[in-house]
MDTraj code that builds the backbone (N, CA, C; nanometers):
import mdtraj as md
import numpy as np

residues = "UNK UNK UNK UNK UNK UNK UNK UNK UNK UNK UNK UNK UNK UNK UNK UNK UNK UNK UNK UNK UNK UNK UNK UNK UNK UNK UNK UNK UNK UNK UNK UNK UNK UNK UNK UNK UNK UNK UNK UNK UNK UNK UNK UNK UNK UNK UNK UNK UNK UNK UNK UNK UNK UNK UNK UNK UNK UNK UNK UNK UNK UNK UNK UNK UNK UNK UNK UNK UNK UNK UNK UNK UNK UNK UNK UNK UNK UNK UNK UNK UNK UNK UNK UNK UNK UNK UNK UNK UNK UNK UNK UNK UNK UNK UNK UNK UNK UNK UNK UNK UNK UNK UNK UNK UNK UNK UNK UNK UNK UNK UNK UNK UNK UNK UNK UNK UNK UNK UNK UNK UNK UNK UNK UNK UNK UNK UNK UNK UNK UNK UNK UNK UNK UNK UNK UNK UNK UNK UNK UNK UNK UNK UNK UNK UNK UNK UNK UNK UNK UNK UNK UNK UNK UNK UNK UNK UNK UNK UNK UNK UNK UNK UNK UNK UNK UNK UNK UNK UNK UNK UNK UNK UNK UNK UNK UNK UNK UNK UNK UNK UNK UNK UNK UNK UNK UNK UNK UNK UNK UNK UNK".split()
xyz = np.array([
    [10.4167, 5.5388, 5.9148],
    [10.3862, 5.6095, 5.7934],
    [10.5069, 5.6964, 5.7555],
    [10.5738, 5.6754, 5.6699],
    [10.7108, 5.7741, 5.5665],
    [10.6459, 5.9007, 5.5415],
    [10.6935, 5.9984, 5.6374],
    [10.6696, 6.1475, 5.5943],
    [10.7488, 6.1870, 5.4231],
    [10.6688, 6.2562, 5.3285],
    [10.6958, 6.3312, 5.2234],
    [10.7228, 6.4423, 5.2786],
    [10.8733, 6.4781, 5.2134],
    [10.9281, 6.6198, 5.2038],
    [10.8817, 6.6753, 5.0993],
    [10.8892, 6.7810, 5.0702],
    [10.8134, 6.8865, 4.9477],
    [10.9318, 7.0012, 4.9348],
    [10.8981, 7.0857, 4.8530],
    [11.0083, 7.1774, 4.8368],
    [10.9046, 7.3001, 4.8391],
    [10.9865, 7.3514, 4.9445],
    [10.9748, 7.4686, 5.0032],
    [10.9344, 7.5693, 4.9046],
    [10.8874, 7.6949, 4.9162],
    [10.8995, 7.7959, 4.8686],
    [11.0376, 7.8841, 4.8544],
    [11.0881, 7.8661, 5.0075],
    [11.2225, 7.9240, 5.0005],
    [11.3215, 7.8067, 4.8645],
    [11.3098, 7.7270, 4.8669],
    [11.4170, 7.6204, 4.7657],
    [11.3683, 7.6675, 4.6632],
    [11.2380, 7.6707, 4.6326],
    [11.2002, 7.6877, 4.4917],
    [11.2378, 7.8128, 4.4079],
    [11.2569, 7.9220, 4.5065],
    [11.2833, 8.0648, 4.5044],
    [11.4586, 8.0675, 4.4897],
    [11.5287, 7.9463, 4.5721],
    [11.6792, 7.9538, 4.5414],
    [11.6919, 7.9033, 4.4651],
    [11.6409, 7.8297, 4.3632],
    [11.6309, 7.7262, 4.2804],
    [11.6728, 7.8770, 4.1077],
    [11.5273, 7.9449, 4.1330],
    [11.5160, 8.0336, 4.0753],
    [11.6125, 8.1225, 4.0678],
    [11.6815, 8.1808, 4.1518],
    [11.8177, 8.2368, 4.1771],
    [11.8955, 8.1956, 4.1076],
    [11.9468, 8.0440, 4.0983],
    [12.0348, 8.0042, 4.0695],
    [12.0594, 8.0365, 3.8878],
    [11.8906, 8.0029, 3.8420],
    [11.9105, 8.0412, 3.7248],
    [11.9809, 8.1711, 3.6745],
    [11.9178, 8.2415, 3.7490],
    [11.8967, 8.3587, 3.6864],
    [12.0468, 8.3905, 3.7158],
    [12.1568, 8.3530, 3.8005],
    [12.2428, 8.3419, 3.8290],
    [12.3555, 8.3259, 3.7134],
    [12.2587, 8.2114, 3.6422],
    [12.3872, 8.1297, 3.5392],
    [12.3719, 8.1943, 3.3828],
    [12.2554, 8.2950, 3.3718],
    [12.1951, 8.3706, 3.2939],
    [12.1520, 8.3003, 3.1546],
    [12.1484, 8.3596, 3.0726],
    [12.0756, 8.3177, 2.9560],
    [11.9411, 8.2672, 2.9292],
    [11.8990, 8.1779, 2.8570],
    [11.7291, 8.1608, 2.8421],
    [11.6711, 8.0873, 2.9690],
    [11.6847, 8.0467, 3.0795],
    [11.6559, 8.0512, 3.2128],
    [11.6588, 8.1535, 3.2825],
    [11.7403, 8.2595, 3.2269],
    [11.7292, 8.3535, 3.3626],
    [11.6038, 8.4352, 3.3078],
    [11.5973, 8.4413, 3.1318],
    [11.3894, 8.4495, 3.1215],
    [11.3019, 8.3978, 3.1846],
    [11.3305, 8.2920, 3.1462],
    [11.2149, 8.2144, 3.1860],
    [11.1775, 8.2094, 3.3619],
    [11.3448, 8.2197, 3.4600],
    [11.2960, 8.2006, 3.6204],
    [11.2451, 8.3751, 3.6252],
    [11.2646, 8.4866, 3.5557],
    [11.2204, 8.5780, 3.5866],
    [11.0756, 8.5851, 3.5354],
    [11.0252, 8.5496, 3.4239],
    [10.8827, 8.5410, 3.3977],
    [10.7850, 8.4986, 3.5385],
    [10.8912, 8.3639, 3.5433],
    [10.8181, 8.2981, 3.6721],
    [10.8140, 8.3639, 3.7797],
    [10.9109, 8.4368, 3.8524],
    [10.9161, 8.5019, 3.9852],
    [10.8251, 8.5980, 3.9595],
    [10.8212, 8.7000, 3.8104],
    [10.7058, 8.7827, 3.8376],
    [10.5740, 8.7466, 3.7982],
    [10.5264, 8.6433, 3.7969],
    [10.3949, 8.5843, 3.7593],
    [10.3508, 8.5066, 3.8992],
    [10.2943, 8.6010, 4.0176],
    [10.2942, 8.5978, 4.1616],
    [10.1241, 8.4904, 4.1456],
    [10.0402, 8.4705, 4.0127],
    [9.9837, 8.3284, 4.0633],
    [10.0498, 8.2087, 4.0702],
    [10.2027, 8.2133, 4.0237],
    [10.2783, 8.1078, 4.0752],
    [10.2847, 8.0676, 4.2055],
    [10.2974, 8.2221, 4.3023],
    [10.3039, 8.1919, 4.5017],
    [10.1674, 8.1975, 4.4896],
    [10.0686, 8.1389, 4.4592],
    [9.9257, 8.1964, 4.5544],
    [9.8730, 8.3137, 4.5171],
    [9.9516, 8.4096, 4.4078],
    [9.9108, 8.5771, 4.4678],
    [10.0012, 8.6364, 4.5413],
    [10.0938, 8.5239, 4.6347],
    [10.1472, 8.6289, 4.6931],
    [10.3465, 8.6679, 4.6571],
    [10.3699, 8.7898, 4.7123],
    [10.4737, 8.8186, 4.6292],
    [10.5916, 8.7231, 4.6771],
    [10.7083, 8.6718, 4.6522],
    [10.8329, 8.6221, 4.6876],
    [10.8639, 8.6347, 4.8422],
    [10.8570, 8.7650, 4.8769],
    [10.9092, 8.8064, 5.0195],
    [10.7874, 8.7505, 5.1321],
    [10.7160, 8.7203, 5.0451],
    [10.5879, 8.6720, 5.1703],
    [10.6499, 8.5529, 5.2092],
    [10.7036, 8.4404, 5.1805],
    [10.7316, 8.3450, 5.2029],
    [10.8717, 8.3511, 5.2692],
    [10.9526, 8.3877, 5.2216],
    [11.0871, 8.3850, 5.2834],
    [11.1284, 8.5293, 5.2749],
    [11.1405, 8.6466, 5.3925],
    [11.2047, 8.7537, 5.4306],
    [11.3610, 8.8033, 5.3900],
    [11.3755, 8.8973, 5.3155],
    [11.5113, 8.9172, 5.1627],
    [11.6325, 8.8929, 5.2805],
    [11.6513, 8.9155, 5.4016],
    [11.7139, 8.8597, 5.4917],
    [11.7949, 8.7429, 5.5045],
    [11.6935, 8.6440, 5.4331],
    [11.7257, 8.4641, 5.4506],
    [11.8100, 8.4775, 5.3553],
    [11.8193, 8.5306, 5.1937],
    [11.8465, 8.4743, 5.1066],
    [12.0224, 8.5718, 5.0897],
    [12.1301, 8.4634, 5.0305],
    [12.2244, 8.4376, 5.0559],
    [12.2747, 8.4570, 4.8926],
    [12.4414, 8.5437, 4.8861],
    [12.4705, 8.5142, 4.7542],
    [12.6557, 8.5784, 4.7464],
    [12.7016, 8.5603, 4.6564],
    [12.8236, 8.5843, 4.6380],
    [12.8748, 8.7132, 4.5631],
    [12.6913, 8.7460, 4.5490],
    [12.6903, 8.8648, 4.4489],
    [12.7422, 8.9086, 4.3125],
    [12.7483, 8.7813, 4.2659],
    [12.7752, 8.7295, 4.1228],
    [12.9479, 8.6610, 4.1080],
    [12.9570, 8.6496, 4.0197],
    [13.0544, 8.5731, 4.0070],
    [13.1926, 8.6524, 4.0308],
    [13.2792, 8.5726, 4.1038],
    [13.4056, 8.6594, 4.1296],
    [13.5280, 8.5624, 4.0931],
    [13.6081, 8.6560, 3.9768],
    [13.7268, 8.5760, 3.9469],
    [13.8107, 8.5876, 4.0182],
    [13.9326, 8.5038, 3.9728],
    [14.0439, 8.4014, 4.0272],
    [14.1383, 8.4163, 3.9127],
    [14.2963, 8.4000, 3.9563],
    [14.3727, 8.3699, 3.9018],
    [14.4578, 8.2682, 3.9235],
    [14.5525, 8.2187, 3.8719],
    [14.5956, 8.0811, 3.8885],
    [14.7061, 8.1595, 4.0169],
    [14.6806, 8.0776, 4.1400],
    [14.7413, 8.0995, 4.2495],
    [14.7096, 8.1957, 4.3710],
    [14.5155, 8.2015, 4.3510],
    [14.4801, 8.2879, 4.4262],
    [14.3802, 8.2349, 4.4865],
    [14.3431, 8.2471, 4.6029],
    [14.2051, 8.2028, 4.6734],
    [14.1272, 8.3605, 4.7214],
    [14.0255, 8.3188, 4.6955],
    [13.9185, 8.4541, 4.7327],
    [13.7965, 8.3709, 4.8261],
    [13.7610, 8.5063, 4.9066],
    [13.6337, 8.4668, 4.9761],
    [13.5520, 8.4984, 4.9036],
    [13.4236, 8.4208, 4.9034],
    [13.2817, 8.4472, 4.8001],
    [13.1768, 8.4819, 4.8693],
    [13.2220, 8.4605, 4.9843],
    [13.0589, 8.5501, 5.0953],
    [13.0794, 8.5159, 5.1928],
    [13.0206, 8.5303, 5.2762],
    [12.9668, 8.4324, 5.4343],
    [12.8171, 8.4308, 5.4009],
    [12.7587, 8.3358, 5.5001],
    [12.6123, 8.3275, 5.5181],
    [12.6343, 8.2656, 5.6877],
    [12.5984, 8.3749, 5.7773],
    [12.5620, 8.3331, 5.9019],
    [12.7167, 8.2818, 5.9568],
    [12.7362, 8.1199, 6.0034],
    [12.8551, 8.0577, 6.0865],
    [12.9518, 8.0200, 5.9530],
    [12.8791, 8.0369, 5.8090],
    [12.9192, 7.9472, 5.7163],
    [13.0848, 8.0583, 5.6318],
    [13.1332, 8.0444, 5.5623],
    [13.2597, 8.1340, 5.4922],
    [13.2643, 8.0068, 5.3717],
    [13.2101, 8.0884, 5.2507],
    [13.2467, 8.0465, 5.1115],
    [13.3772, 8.1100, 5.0512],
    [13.4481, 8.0036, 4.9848],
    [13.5493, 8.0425, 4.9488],
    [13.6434, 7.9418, 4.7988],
    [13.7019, 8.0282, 4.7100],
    [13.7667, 7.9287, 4.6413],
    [13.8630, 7.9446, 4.5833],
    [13.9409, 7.8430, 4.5213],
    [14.0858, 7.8669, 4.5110],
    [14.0664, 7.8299, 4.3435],
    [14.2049, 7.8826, 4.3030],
    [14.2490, 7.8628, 4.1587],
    [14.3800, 7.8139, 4.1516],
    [14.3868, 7.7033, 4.0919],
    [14.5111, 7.6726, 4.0959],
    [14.5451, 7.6118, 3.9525],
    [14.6798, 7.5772, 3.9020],
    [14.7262, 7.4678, 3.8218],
    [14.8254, 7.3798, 3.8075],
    [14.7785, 7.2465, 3.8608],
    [14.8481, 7.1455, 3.9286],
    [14.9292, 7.1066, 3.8423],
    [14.9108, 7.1051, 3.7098],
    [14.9918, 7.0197, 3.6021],
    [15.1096, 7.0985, 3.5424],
    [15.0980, 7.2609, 3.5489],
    [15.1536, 7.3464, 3.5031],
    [15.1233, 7.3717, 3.3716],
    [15.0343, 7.2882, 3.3206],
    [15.0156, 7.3199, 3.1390],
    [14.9117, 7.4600, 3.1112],
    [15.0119, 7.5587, 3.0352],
    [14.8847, 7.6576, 3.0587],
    [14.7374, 7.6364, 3.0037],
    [14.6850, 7.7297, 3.0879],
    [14.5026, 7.6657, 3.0565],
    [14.4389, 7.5395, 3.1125],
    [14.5209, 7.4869, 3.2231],
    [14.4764, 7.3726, 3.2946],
    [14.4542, 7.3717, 3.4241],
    [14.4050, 7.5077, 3.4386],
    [14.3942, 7.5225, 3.5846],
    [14.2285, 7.4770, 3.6616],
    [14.2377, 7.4743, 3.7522],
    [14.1100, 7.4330, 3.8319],
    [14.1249, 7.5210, 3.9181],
    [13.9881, 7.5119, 3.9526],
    [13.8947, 7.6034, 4.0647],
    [13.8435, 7.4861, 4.2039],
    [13.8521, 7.5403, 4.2741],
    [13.7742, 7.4901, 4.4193],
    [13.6292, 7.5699, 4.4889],
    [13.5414, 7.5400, 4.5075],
    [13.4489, 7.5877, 4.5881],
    [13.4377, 7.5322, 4.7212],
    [13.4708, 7.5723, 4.8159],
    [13.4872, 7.5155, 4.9349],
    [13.4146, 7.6136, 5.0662],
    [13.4001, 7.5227, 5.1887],
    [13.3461, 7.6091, 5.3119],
    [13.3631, 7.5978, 5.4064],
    [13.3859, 7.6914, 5.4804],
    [13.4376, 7.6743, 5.6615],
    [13.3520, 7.7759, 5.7391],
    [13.3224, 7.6972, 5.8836],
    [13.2828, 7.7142, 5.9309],
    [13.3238, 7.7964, 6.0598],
    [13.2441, 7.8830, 6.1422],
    [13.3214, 7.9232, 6.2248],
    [13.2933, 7.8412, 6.4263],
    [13.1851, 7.7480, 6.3873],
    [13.1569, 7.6753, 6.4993],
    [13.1368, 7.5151, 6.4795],
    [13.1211, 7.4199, 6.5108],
    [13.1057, 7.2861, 6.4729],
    [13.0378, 7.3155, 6.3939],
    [13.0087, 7.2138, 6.2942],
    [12.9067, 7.2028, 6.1468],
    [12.9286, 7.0493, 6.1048],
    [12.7561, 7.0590, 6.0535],
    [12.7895, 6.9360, 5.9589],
    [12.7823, 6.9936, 5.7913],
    [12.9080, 6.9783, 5.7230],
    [12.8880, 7.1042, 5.6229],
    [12.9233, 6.9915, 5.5109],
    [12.8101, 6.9992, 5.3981],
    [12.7614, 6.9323, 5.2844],
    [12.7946, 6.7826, 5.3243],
    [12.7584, 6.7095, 5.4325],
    [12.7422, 6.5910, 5.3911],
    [12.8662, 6.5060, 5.4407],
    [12.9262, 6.5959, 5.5162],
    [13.0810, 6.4948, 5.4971],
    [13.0978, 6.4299, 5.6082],
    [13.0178, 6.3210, 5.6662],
    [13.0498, 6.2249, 5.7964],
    [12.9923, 6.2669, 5.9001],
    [12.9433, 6.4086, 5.9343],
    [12.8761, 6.4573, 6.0609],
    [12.9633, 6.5637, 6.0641],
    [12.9348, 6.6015, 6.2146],
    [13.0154, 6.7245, 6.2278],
    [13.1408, 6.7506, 6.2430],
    [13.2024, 6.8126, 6.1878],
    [13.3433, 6.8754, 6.1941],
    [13.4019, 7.0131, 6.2388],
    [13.4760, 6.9981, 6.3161],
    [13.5281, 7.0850, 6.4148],
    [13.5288, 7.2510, 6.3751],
    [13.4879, 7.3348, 6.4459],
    [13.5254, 7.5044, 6.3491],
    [13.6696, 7.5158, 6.2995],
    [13.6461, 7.5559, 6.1610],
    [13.7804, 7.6070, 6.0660],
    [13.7975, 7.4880, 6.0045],
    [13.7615, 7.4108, 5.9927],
    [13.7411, 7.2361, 5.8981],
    [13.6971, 7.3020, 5.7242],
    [13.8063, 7.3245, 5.6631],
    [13.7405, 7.3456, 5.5461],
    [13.7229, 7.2357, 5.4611],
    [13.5944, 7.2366, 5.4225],
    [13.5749, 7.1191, 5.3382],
    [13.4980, 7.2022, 5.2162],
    [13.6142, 7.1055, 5.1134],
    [13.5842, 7.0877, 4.9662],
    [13.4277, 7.0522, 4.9411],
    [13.3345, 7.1507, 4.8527],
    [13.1896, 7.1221, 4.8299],
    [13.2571, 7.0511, 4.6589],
    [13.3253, 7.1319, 4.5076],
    [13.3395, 7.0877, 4.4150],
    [13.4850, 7.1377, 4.3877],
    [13.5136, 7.0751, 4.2920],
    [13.6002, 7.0757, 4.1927],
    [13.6431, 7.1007, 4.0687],
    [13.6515, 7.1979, 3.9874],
    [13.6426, 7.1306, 3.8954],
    [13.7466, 7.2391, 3.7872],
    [13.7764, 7.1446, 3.6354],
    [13.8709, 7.1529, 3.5439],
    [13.8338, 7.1282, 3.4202],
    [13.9260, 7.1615, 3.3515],
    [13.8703, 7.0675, 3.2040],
    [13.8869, 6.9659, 3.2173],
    [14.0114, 6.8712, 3.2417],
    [14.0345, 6.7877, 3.2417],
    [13.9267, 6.6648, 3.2914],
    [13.8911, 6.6873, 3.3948],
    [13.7615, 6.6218, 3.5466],
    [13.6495, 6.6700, 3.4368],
    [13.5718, 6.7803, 3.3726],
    [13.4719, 6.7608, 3.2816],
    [13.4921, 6.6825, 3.1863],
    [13.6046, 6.6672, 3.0912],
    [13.5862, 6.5820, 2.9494],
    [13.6065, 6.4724, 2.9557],
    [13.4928, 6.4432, 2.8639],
    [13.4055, 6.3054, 2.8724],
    [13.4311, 6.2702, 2.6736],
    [13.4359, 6.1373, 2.6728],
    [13.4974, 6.0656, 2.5327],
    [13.3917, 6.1877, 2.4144],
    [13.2609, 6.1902, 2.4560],
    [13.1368, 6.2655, 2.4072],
    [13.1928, 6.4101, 2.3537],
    [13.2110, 6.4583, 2.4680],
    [13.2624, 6.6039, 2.4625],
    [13.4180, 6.6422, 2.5066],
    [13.5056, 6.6048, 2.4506],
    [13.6291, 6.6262, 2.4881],
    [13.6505, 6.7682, 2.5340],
    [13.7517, 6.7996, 2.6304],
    [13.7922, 6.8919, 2.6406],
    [13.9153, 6.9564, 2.6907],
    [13.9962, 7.0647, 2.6246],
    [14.1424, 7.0830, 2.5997],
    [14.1452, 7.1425, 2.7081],
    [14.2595, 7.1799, 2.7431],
    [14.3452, 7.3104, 2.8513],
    [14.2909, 7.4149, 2.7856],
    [14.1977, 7.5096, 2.8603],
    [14.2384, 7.6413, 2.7864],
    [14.0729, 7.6289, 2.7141],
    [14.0093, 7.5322, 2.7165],
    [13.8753, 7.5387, 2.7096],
    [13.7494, 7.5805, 2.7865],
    [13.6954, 7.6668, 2.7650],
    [13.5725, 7.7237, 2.9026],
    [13.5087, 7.6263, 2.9551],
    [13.4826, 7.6235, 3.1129],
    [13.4118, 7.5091, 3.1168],
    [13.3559, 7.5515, 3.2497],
    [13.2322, 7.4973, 3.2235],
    [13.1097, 7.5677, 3.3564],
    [13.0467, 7.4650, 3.4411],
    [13.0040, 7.4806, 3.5292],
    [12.9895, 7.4165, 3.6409],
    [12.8655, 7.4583, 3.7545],
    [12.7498, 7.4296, 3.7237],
    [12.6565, 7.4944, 3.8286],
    [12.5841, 7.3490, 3.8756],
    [12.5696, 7.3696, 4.0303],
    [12.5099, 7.2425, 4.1156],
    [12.3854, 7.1932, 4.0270],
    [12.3896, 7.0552, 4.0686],
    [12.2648, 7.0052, 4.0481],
    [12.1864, 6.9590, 4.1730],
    [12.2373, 6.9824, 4.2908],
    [12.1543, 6.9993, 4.3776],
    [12.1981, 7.1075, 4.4729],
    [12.1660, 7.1394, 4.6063],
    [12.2039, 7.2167, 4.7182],
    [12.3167, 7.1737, 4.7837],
    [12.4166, 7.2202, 4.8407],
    [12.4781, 7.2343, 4.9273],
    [12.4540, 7.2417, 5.0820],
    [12.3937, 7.1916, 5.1583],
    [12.3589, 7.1686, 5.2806],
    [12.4625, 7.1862, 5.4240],
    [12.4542, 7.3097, 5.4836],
    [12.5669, 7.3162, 5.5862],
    [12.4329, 7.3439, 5.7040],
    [12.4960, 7.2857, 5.8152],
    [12.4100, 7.2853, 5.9799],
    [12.5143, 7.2907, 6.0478],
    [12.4900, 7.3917, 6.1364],
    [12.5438, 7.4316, 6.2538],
    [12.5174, 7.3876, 6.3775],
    [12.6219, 7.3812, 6.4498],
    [12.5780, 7.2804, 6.6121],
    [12.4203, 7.3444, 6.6286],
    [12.4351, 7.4878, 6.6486],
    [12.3320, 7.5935, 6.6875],
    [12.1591, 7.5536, 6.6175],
    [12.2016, 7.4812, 6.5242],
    [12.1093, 7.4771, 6.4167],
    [12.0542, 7.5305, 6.3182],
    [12.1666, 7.6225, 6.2938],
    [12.1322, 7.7365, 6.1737],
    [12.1760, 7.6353, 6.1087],
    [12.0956, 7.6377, 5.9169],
    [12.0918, 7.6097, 5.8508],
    [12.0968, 7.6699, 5.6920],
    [12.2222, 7.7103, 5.6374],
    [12.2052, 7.7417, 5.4898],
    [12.2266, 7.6522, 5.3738],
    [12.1972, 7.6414, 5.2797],
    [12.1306, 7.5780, 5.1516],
    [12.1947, 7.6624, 5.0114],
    [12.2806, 7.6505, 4.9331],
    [12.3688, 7.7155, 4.8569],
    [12.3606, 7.6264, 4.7021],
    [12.3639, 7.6970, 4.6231],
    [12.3647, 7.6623, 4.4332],
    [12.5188, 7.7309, 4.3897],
    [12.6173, 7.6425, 4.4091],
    [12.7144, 7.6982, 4.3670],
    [12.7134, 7.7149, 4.1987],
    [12.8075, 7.7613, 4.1623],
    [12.8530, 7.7892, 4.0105],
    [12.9849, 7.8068, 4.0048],
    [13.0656, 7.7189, 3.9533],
    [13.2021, 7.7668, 3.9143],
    [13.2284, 7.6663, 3.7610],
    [13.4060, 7.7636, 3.7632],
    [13.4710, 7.6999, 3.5842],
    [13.5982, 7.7754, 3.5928],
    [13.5956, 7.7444, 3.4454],
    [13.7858, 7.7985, 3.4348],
    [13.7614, 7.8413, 3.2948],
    [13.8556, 7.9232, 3.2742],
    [13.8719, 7.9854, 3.1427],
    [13.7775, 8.0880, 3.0653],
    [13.7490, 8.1882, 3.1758],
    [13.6386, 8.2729, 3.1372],
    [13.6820, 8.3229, 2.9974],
    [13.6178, 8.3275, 2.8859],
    [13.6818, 8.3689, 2.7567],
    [13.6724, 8.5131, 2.7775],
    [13.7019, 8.6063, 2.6932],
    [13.7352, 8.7718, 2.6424],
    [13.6420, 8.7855, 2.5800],
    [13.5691, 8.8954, 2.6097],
    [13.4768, 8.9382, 2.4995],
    [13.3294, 9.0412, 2.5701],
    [13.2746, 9.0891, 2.5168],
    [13.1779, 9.1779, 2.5194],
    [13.2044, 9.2579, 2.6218],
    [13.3569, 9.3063, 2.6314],
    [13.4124, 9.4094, 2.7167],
    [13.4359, 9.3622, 2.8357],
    [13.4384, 9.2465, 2.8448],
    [13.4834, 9.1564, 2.9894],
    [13.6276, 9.0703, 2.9253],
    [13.7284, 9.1110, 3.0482],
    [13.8537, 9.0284, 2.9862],
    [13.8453, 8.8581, 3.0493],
    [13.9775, 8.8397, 2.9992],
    [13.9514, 8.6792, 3.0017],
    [14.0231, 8.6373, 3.1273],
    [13.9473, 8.5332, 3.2249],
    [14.0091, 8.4927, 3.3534],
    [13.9985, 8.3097, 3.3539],
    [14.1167, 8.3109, 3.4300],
    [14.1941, 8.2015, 3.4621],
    [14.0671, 8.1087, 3.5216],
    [13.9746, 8.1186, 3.6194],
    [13.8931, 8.0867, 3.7140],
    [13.7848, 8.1913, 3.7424],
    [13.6764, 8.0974, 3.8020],
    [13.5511, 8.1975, 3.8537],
    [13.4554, 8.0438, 3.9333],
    [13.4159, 8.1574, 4.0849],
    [13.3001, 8.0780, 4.1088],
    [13.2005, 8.1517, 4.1637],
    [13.1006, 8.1546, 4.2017],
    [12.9893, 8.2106, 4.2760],
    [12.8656, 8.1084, 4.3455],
    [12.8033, 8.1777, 4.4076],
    [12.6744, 8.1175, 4.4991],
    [12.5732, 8.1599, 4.4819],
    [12.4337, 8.0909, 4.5263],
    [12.3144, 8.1625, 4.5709],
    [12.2417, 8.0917, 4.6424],
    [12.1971, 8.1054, 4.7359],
    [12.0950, 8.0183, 4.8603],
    [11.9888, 8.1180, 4.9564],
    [11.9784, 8.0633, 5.0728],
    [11.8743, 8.0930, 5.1600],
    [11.9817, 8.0337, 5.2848],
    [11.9616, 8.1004, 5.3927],
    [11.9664, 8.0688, 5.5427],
    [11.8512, 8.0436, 5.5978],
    [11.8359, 7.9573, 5.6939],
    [11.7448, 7.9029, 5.7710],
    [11.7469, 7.9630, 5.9215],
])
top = md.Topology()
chain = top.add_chain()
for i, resn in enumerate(residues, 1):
    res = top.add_residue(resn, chain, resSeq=i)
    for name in ("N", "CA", "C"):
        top.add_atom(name, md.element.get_by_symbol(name[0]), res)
traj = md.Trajectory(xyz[None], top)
């Protein structure tokens, strides 16, 4: 008999994060939802998963072209990402979201486990790698980037965290926020 997986409370709750993360008319709507507790049963958020588990980068942190920043740890795990621009054309820079570990891991998927300090690339991304014939897009164009699924890292140990990245390039200027080269951030749960 094929066991069904289901989604957790904790996923559903990082799920929710993530929105509210990337803001705008989702981050209404996942907050309506988080506070409308006949969604859990009645019961509040923390009943299910302890504020402990849950994991974040603490919003988005920019980058400039030629800089790598750390974006958090969670547990064995170290988020981190770089800004760079390979082509030299200004406004064509890319971002990395990437993760290392500090003990064996099998981190997002990549062949099994890999040795501690193995950083592996989770995304990528540019204008260039987004535009599509549909939606073209220039150097120097904003361009955003949030998972469509989890990020999955396991530790020899068996700790387990679960991550909603978000990154882009070309944060525009405006409503008293200046304009940056790069940006990425997180939000998940530890296991």
């Amino acid at each position: 008999m094929k066991a069904r997986r289901y989604f957790s409370p904790s996923f559903v709750l990082s799920l929710v994060a993530l929105f509210v993360a990337l803001g705008g008319g989702a981050a209404v709507a996942a907050t309506q939802f988080v506070n409308d507790a006949g969604h859990l049963g009645g019961k509040s958020p923390s009943y299910y998963l302890a504020a402990k588990h849950f994991v974040s980068s603490g919003g988005e942190k920019f980058l400039h072209v030629g800089q790598t920043k750390v974006l958090g740890h969670a547990g064995h795990f170290t988020f981190s990402s770089t800004c760079s621009d390979p082509s030299g054309q200004p406004g064509a820079q890319q971002v990395t979201f990437d993760v290392t570990s500090n003990i064996t891991a099998d981190q997002d998927g990549n062949g099994g486990p890999q040795p501690a300090g193995t950083k592996i690339n989770i995304h990528t991304n540019s204008d260039s790698m987004d535009s599509t014939q549909q939606a073209p897009l220039n150097a120097g164009d904003f361009d955003q980037v949030g998972s469509a699924s989890d990020s999955t890292e396991i530790a020899a140990d068996g700790q387990e965290v679960d991550v909603f990245y978000n990154d882009g390039v070309n944060w525009p200027a405006g409503n008293g926020s200046a304009a940056h080269d790069c940006f990425a951030g997180f939000t998940g749960f530890m296991g």
